[in-house]
N, C-alpha and C positions, 0 to 999 in steps of 0.2 A: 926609333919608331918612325920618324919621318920630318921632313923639314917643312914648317909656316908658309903655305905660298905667299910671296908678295912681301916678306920679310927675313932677316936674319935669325927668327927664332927655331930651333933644334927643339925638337921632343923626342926623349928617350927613356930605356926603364935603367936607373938608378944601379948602382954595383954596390959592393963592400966599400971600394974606396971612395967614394961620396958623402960616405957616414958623416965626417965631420963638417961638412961643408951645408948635410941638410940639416943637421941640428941648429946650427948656425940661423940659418933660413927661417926654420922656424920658432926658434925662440925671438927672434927679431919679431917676425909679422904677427908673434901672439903677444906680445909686448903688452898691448892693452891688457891682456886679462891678467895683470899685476895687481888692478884694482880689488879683484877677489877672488885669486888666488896665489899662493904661496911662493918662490922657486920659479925656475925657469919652465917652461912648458910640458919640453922634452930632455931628457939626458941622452948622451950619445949610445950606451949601453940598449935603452929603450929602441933606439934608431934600427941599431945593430939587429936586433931580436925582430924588430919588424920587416927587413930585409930577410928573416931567415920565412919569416911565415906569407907574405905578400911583396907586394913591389910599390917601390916610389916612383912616381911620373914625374920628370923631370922637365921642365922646362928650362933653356940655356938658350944665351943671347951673347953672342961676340967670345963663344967660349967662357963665360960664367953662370954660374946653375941661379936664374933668376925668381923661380919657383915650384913646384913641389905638391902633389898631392897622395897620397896612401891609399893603394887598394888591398883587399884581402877577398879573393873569391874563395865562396864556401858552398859551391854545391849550387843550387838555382838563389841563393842568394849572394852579396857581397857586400862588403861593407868597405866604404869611404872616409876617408876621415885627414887630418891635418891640411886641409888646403891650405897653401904659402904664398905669399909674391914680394916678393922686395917689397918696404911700406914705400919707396921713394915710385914704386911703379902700379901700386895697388891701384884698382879702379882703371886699370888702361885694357881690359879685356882679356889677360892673361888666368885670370882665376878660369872665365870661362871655357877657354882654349883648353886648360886641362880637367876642368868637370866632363866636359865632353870626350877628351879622348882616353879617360878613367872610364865613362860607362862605355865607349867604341869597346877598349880591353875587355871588360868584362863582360859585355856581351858577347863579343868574340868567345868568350872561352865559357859559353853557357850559361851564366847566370842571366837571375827573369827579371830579378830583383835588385834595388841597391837601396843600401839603408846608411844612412849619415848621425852623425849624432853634434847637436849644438849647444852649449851652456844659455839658459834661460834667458842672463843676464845680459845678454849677446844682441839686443833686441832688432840689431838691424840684419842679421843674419836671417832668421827664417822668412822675412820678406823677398830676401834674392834667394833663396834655394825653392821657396814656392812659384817665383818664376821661371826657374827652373826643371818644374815639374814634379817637385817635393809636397809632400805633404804632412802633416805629424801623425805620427803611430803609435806614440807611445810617449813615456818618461822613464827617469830612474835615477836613481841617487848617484854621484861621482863616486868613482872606487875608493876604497879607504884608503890606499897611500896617498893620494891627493889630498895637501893641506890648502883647507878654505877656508879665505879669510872673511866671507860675507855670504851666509844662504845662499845657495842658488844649487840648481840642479841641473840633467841633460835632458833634452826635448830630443826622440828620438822622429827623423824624418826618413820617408821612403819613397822609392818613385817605382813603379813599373818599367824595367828597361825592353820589353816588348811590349808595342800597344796590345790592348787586349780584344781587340777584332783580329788578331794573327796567334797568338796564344793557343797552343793546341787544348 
């Protein structure tokens, strides 16, 4: 996709042979939600099936895939989901580098909308996705293969990816 000015980081969309390397990725930076929930995050089969239907945003620094975001466009909307970063780099502005160039993608390619979705218990999450431009739109219960070990549900968030004074 294109290179970071001003720094060594690569952005690009993710292949088949990544698969193990984003699993990886992100079962690392969802580490935390062990607390309540079951298993690793993601399995690599999961990975594989998501590459078949959207693309991962890759972020790479020094030649290692440092983080990771999932889009899937679907018509004027899209959905976002798994944002990654190494935990040793979390918090250094990589998350944002790739929320932004997940909605550049999909705006690119016609969606109006992006919709994200976060675990409740997450609580410092939908504070940075509302600065972001997020807002909640919904809820809904975790899929049923997802074993939970503590209540909790998804808070479904969405933003307008064209503002709405340009909106036909």
């Amino acid at each position: 996709m294109s290179k970071h000015p001003g720094t060594n980081l690569r952005l690009r969309i993710a292949d088949a042979a990544d698969a193990e390397t984003i699993t990886r990725l992100i079962n690392a930076a969802f580490e935390v939600e062990r607390a309540f929930l079951a298993g690793d995050r993601i399995q690599i089969a999961e990975v594989r099936d998501r590459l078949a239907k959207g693309q991962f945003i890759l972020a790479e620094q020094d030649g290692s895939i440092i983080g990771c975001v999932y889009v899937e466009p679907g018509g004027e909307r899209a959905y976002l989901g798994l944002l990654s970063v190494e935990p040793a780099l979390q918090r250094s502005g990589i998350g944002k580098l790739l929320m932004d160039a997940a909605e550049e993608h999909c705006r690119f390619l016609g969606c109006r909308f992006m919709d994200l979705r976060v675990v409740n218990l997450r609580t410092e999450l939908p504070p940075y996705y509302r600065k972001l431009g997020y807002v909640q739109s919904g809820a809904m219960p975790f899929p049923h293969e997802v074993r939970i070990i503590v209540p909790c549900h998804l808070l479904i968030m969405s933003k307008p990816l064209i503002p709405p004074e340009i909106q036909p």
